[in-house]
Structures are given as structure tokens and as C-alpha cells.
C-alpha positions, 0 to 999 in steps of 0.5 A: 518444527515449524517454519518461520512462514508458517508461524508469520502465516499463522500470525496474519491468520490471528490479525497479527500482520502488522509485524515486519515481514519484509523478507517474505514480502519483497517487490520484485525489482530493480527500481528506478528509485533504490536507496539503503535502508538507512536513506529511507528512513531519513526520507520517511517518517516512522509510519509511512518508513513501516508502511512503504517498506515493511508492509505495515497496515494503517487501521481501517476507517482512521487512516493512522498508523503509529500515531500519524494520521492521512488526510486522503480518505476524505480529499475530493479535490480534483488532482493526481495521487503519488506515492510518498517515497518517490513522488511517482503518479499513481492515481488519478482523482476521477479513478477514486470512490468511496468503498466503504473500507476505510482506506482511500480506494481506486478502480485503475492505476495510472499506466505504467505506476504500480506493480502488483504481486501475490501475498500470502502471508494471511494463512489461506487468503490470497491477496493481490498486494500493489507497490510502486513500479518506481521504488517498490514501496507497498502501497496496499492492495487490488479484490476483484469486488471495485465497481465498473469499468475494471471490476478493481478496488485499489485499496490504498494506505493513505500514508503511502501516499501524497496529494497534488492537487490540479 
């Protein structure tokens, strides 16, 4: 028989990970921010509720994700980057660069932001998956292939994401 991690591995391995895996891929907490499921869903919108919480993907070079679309691939303006659960500062405008990815990406978090931890729902690819170090919603994720100085990219859903500018 096979087991329900083996089957949601072997779905990523097929490009079916955009299915709800939250009880596989749970950020270690405790939060300063912790709300019920219920009080998420009233602060987010559908798509970024999918994306933050359950670990939803937005399509890449698009930034939608369930009919709702990010802006942030293409912001230039000089400000902070935050996570669109909690409002916490993640990223700043000067860490950001085109990888060429289509996801807004970055070579260093803000000290203290993000956390990160293992994924390995996709069978056989290990990932480094990033959330809030404030409220624990999935961001995106850190490769080893960024540009100097830290040799990061910071791949980021847009959606996870909201923009102050300075």
C-alpha cells in the first residue's frame, strides 16, 4: 500500500504540487502572529490564504495565482518588501534582482524576517522552503544559484508579499 507522502511526493514529481499540503509542510512555530484558520481566511484573499498558508505556487512569469495577479515582479521603486499576512519586513529593495525566474527574487532577507526549512514533497529535489519568522506563512523558496554577495536566490510569490515604498 502506499503511503499518503509517497503519493503527494509522487504528485510533485508530475507538476501536481499545487495541492494543499499543509500537514506535511507546517513551519515550525511558535509565532508572534497565530490566528485560526477561520481569522486567515478573513484577512487574506483566496489566493494568497492558498499561497501563505497552504503553500500554493503562483505560475511563474505571471505572478497569478487563482485569478489574482502581484505587481511586484516588475516594482523598482526603492522601499521595504513584507509579508502580506503580518506586515513583517522581509526584504529590502537594494537585496532584489532579476533572476530571470519570474518570481520577485532576492539575495538576503532582512536579519531576523525569515525562516527557512527542508521540503521535500517534490520526489527526489530537496528544496530550502522560506516563511515568516513572524507568522509562519510560506513565502517561497532559498538555491544555491543567486549572485554575489551571498550566492542566495530568494524566490518569492509575489502574492506573499506587499510593498512600502521609502
Amino acid at each position: 500500500m502506499i503511503s499518503r507522502r509517497s503519493a503527494i511526493a509522487g504528485l510533485g514529481a508530475l507538476g501536481l504540487s499545487q495541492l494543499p499540503v499543509s500537514a506535511f509542510a507546517v513551519a515550525p512555530g511558535p509565532f508572534e502572529v497565530a490566528l485560526s484558520e477561520a481569522e486567515w481566511r478573513a484577512r487574506l484573499s483566496p489566493a494568497r490564504f492558498d499561497i501563505l498558508r497552504e503553500h500554493a505556487t503562483e505560475r511563474a512569469y505571471t505572478n497569478e495565482h487563482m485569478g489574482e495577479r502581484s505587481p511586484l515582479l516588475n516594482e523598482s521603486r526603492d522601499g521595504t518588501y513584507t509579508c502580506a499576512g503580518c506586515g513583517n519586513a522581509l526584504y529590502r529593495s537594494e537585496t532584489k534582482y532579476d533572476s530571470r525566474t519570474g518570481w520577485p527574487s532576492f539575495w538576503e532577507a532582512i536579519d531576523g524576517a525569515v525562516g527557512t526549512q527542508d521540503d521535500t514533497r517534490l520526489f527526489f529535489i530537496r528544496r530550502t522552503e522560506v516563511h515568516c519568522a513572524r507568522c509562519g506563512g510560506h513565502l517561497g523558496h532559498i538555491f544555491d544559484d543567486g549572485p554575489p554577495p551571498t550566492g542566495k536566490r530568494h524566490c518569492i510569490n509575489g502574492l506573499a508579499m506587499e510593498f512600502e515604498p521609502d
